[in-house]
C-alpha positions as CSV (number, residue, x, y, z in Angstrom):
1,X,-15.1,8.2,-2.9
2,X,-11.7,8.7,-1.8
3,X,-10.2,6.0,-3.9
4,X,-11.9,7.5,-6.6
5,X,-10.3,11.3,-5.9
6,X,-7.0,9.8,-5.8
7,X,-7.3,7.6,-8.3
8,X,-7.7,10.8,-11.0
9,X,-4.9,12.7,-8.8
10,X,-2.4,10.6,-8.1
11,X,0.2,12.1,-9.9
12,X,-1.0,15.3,-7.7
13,X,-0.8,13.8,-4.5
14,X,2.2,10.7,-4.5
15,X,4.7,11.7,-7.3
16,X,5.1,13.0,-11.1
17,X,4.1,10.3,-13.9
18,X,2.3,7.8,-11.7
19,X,-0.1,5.7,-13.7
20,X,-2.6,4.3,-12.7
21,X,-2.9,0.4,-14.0
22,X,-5.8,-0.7,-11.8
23,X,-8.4,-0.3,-9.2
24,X,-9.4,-3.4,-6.9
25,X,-6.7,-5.1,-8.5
26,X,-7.4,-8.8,-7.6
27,X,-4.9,-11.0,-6.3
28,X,-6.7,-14.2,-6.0
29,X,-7.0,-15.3,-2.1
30,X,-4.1,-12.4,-0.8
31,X,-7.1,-10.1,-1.3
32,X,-7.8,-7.2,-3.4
33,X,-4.9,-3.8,-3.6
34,X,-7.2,-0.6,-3.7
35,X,-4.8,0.9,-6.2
36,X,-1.8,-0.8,-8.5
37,X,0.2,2.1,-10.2
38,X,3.4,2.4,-12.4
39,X,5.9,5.3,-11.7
40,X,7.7,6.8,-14.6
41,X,10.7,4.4,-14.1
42,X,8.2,1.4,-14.8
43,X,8.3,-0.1,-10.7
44,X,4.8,-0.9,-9.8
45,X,3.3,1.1,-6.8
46,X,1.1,-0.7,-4.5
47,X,-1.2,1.7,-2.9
48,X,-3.2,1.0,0.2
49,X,-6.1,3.3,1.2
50,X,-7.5,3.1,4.8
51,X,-10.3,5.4,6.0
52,X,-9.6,5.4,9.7
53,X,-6.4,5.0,11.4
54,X,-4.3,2.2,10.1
55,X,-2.9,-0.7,12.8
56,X,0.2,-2.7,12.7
57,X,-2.1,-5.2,10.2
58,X,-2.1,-2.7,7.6
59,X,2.0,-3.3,7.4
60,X,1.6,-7.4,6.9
61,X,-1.6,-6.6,4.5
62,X,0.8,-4.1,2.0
63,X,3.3,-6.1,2.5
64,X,1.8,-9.1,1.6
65,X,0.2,-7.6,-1.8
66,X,3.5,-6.6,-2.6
67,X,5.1,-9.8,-2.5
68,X,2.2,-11.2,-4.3
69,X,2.4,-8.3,-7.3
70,X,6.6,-9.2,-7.6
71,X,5.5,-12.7,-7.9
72,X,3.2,-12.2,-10.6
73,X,5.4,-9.8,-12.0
74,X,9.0,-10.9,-11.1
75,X,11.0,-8.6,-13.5
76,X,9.7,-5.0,-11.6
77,X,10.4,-3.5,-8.5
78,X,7.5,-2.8,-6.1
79,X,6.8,-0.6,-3.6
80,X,4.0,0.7,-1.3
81,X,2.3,3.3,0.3
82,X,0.1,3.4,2.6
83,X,-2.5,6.4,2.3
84,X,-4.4,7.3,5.6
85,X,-5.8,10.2,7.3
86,X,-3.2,10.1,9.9
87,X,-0.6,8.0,11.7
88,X,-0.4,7.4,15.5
89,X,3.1,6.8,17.0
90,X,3.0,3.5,18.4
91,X,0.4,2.6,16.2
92,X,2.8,0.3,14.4
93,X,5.2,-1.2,17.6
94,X,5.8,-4.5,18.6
95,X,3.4,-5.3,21.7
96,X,5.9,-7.6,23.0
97,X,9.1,-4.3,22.4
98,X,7.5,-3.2,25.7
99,X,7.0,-5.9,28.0
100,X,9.3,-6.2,31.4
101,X,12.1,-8.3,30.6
102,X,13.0,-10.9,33.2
């Protein structure tokens, strides 16, 4: 449902001239990006839609569908965004930032 609303509206909702190239694009075993778009400049847009609150995961997952989109497409830039209904601070720090040091 929500990929589906954005998918129609991203131009509304990212950035001006965003097209949309594909839906569940499929990268073979990296997995599957919710949404692969072009920007007016011609870099691709990865776009990574998460229903609840996204964890520190969610940074290795884009990040690994982006390196997997610039191999695939070596010539364009690529960038992502991460769509959510809302970020936690901390949500994304290192576990290990924290601990007592000795």
């Amino acid at each position: 449902a929500v990929q589906n609303l954005l998918k129609g509206n991203l131009s509304d909702y990212l950035k001006r001239n965003l097209k949309v190239i594909g839906t569940e694009y499929f990268l073979g075993d990296v997995g599957r990006i919710d949404i692969l778009a072009e920007d007016d400049m011609q870099n691709l847009v990865v776009i990574e839609l998460k229903v609840v609150t996204p964890t520190r995961e969610v940074i290795g997952q884009i990040l690994s569908y982006m390196g997997a989109i610039r191999a695939e497409f070596p010539s364009k830039r690529v960038e992502g965004i991460i769509i959510a209904p809302e970020f936690v601070i901390g949500s994304f720090s290192d576990k290990w930032h924290n601990a007592p040091s000795s």
